[in-house]
N, C-alpha and C positions, 0 to 999 in steps of 0.2 A: 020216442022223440029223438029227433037227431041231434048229433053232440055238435056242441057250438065249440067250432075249433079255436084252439087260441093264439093267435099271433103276435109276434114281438118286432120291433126295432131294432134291436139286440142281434148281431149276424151269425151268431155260436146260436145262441137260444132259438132262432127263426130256426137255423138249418135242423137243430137238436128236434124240435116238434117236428114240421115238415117229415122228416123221416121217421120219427114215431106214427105219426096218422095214418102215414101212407102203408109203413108196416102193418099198422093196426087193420086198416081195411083189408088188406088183400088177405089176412088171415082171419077176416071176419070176427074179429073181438068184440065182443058186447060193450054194448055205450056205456053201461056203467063201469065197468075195465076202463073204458078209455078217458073217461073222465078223470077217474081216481088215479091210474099212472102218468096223464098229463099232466099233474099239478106236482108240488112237494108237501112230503108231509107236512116240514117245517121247516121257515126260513126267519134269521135271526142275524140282527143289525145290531152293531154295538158302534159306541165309541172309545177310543183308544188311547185317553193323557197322556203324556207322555211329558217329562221335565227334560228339556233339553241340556247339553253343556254347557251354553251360555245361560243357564238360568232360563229360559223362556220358555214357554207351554204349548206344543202343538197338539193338536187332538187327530190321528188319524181314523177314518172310517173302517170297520171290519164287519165280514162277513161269516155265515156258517149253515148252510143249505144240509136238509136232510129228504132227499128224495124219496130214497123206501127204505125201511127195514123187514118191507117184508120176508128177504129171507135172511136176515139175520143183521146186523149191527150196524149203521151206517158206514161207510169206508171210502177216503178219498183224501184229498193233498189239501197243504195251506199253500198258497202263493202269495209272494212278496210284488208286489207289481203295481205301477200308477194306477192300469188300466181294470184294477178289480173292481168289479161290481156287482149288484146281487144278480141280477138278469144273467150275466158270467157261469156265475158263481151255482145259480139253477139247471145253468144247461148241463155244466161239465158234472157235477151230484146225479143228472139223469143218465149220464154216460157211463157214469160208473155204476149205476142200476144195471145196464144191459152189459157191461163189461166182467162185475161179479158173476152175472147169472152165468153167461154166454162162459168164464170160467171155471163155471161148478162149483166155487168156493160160498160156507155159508156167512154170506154178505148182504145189505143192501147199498146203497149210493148216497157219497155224501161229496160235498166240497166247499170250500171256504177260503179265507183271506185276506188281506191287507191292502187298502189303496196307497201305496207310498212306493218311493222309489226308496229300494233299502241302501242302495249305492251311496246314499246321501245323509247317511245316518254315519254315526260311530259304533264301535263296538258296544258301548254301555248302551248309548240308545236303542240303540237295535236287540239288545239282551230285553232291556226294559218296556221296550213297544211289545215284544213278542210273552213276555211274561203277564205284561197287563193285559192282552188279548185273551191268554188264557185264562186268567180271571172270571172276565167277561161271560166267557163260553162256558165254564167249568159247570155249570150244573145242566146241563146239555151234552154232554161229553163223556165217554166210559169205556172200560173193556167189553162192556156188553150191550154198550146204547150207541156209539159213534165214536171211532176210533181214525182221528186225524194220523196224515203223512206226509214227510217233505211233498213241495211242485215246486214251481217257478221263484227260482231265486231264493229258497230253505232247501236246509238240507240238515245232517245231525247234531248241531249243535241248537235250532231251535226246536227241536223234539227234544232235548233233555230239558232245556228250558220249560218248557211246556209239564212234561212228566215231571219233573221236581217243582213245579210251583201246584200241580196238583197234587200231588203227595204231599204237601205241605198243607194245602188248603185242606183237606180228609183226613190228615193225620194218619197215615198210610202209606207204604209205596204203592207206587200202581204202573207198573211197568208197562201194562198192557194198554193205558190210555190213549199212547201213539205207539207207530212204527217209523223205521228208518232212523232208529238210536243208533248211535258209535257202536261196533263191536264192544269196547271197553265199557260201557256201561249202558245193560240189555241188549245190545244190538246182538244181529245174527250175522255169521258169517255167510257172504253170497250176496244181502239184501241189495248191498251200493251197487251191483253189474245186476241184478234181476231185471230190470225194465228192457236195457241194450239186451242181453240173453234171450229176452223173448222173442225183441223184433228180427234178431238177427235168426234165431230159430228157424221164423216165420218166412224171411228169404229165400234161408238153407232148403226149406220143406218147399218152397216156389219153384225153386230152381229144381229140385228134384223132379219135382213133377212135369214140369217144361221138358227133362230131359238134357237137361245146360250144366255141365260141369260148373263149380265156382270157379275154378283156373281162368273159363272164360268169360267172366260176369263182370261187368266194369257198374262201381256202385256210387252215387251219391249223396250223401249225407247230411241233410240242413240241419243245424245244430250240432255245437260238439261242451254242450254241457253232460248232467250223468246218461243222459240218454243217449243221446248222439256219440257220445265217444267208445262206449265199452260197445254201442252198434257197428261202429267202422272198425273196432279192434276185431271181434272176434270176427268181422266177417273175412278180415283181413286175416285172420290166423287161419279160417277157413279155406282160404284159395283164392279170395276175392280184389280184384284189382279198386280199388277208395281213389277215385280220379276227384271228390271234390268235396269241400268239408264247409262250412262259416258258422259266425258267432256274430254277436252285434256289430263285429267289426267289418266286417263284411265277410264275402267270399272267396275259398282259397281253393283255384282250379286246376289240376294238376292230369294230361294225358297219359304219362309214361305211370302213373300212380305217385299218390302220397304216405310217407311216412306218419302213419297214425301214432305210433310210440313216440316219434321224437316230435311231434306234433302235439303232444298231451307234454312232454315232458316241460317243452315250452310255458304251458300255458300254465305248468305247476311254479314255476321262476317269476311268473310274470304278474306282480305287486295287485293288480283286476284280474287274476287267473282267465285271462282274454286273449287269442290268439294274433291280436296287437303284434304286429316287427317279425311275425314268423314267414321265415322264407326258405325255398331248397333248389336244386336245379329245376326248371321247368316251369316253376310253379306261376301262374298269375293270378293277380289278383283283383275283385270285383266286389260289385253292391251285391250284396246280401241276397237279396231279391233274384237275380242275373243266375247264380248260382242250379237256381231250380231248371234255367233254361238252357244249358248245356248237356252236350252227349252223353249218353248212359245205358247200361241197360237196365237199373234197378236205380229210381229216385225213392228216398227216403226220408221225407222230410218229419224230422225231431225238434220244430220248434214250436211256435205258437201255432194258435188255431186260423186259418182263413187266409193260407199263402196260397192256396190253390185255388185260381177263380178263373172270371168266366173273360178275365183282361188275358192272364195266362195261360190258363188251359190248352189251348191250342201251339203254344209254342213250343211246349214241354217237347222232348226230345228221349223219351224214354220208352221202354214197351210196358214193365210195371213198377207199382208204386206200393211202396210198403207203408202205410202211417207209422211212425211212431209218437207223433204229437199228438195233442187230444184237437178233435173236427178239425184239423190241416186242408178240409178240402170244401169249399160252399158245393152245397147242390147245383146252382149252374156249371159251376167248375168239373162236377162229377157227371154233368149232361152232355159234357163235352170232351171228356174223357171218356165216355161209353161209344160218342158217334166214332170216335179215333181208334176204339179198339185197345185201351189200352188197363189194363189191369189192375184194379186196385184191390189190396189187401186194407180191410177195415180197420181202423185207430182202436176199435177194444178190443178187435181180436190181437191184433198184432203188439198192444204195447201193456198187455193185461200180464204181461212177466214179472210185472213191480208188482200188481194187488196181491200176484200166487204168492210174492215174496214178502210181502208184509202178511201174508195168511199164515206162512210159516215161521215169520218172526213174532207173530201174535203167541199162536200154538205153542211156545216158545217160552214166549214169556208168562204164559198161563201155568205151564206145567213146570219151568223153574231146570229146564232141562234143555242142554244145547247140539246142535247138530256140528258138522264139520264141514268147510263149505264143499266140501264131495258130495257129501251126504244131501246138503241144500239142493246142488244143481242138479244130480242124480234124479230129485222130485221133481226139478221144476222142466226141466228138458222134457221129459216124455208128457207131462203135464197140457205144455204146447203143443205140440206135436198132434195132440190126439184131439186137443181142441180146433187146429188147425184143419185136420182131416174132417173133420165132422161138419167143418160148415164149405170147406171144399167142398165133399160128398154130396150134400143136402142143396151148394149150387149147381152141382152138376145132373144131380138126380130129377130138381124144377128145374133146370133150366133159369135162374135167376142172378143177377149179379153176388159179388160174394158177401157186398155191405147188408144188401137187402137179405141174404140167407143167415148173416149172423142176427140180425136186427132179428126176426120168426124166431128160431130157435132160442136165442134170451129173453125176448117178452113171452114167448109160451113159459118157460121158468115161471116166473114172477108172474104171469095169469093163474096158472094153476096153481100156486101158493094161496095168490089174494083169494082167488076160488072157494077155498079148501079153511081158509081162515075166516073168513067176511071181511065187511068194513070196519068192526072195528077195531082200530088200527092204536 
């Protein structure tokens, strides 16, 4: 019988399937395969009390998707953000299925989150929405069952939140519950630059291959939260000219190049750590959006998902495009990026430097033994590197784009697992 494909509203989730199916035919996966990794295993809706400062009771919506564990623990971020939703919240949990695999780390795909704007909370509030979330989830959640990590707008202090309210809740520490803790308490040295390290890796190894020195590589940057920023740093430490960087504030475009250090150092002063009032010589400044559409030779975009469509696509001004956001790019938008010729390096190949980094902060926390952050990047550099080649190779060898060659070689992963285990799951 043929598998009834499933379609969403949802513009993450529609593109997430879409490219699943399409992957799945062309490498002829049995309908039973394609059913069971079309779906999640398990998807879990809570509500959120929370006692406000004035006395008053808001109840935010939360989420916590578990797409596979087939090969190993669930893994993937919380996000603090208006716009979370479970249909979201399903796509990015299947991204990080084919991002573990495509990896090599032993992972499956999870992801979760908060519908609220955390900007709008206080400190205590926001300690206590994040604490009662973990509640909520905590018996669904483990070192060995689904291990959450900061996303959009969390970062380390709601993972100790999280790890100390379930250690308390089990009577236990459990350090390995989350990743992307403070160095000072469980964190690994390297985790906070892992994600930027990868992507830029992923550049470094583009440009290589191009045959393009970085001296002469003019780079732009959408987003300069942890991702975007240690992306423009190191590519900048590497030779790279950072002609353009934004934040929700908008866009800050700079031909002669931008100062990424004092450009960060800004945003460390600035009370919204937002690049709000930053200026230099040259610099102009625009919508957000606008950002994407000026000269380059390497666009990067680090922030949400679906800035690259089928309105823009064609204005882009770039020859490639590195993700480092998760689905940055709709399928029309990557339709017409292909008739242009122009390059795209896939969102799990390229920003999977965070998952290796929470794998070795896991490893980490398991064993009670710490590394140095040498020693961290030491693993995680050549780590990309050979993940990077490997689905270069495998596009060059079909003949396929490079998204569609990482997409084959991850669900082979995770076919042959489900294969080799059965269904039950």
């Amino acid at each position: 019988m043929a598998v009834q494909k499933r379609t969403s509203t949802n513009v993450l989730l529609h593109t997430a399937l879409q490219n699943f199916y399409s992957a799945a035919e062309e490498m002829g996966l049995e309908d039973g395969l394609v059913e069971v990794l079309s779906r999640p295993e398990r998807a879990i809706c809570v509500s959120v009390p929370v006692k406000m400062d004035d006395g008053s009771v808001r109840v935010f919506n939360g989420y916590r998707v578990q797409h596979s564990t087939v090969c190993g623990p669930a893994k993937g971020g919380l996000r603090f953000h208006p716009d979370v939703n479970l249909e979201e919240c399903e796509a990015l949990a299947s991204l990080m299925t084919w991002k573990c695999s495509l990896a090599g780390i032993p992972y499956g795909g999870g992801k979760g989150g908060i519908a609220v704007d955390p900007f709008e909370l206080s400190p205590r509030e926001r300690e206590m929405m994040t604490r009662t979330f973990a509640a909520r989830i905590a018996p669904f959640i483990g070192d060995w069952t689904d291990v959450p990590a900061p996303d959009v707008n969390t970062g380390g202090p709601e993972m100790v939140w999280i790890m100390d309210t379930i250690s308390k809740l089990r009577g236990k520490l459990e350090p390995g519950v989350v990743t992307g803790k403070p160095i000072t308490y469980w964190g690994s040295k390297g985790r906070t630059a892992a994600t930027g390290l990868g992507v830029s890796t992923c550049v470094l190894e583009l440009l290589k291959r191009k045959g393009i020195d970085p001296k002469d590589a003019t780079v732009i940057v959408q987003g300069f939260g942890n991702v975007g920023h240690y992306n423009a740093l190191f590519l900048q430490q590497a030779g790279c000219k950072i002609v353009g960087i934004s934040d929700i504030t908008g866009g800050y475009y700079n031909p002669k190049g931008i100062d990424v250090v004092a450009a960060k150092a800004h945003v460390e002063k600035h009370p919204k750590r937002i690049l709000e009032g930053y200026d230099e010589p040259g610099l102009q400044k625009m919508d957000g959006n606008a950002i994407l559409e000026q000269e380059c030779l390497v666009l990067s975009p680090c922030a949400l998902e679906g800035v690259i469509n089928e309105k823009n696509a064609g204005k882009l001004k770039c020859k490639y495009i590195v993700e480092g956001a998760n689905g940055p790019t709709k399928p029309e938008g990557d339709k017409i990026l292909d008739e242009r010729g122009i390059l795209v390096v896939p969102d799990f190949l390229a920003n999977s430097g965070g998952v290796i980094g929470s794998y070795f902060e896991w490893v980490q926390d398991l064993a009670g033994f710490f590394w140095t952050e040498e020693e961290y990047n030491s693993r995680l550099v050549p780590i990309m590197k050979d993940n990077f080649k490997r689905v270069w190779d495998y596009a060059e060898e079909h003949n396929v784009k490079m998204r569609r060659a990482a997409f084959l070689v991850a669900i082979k992963r995770v076919a042959d697992g489900l294969r080799t285990k059965g269904f039950f799951l």
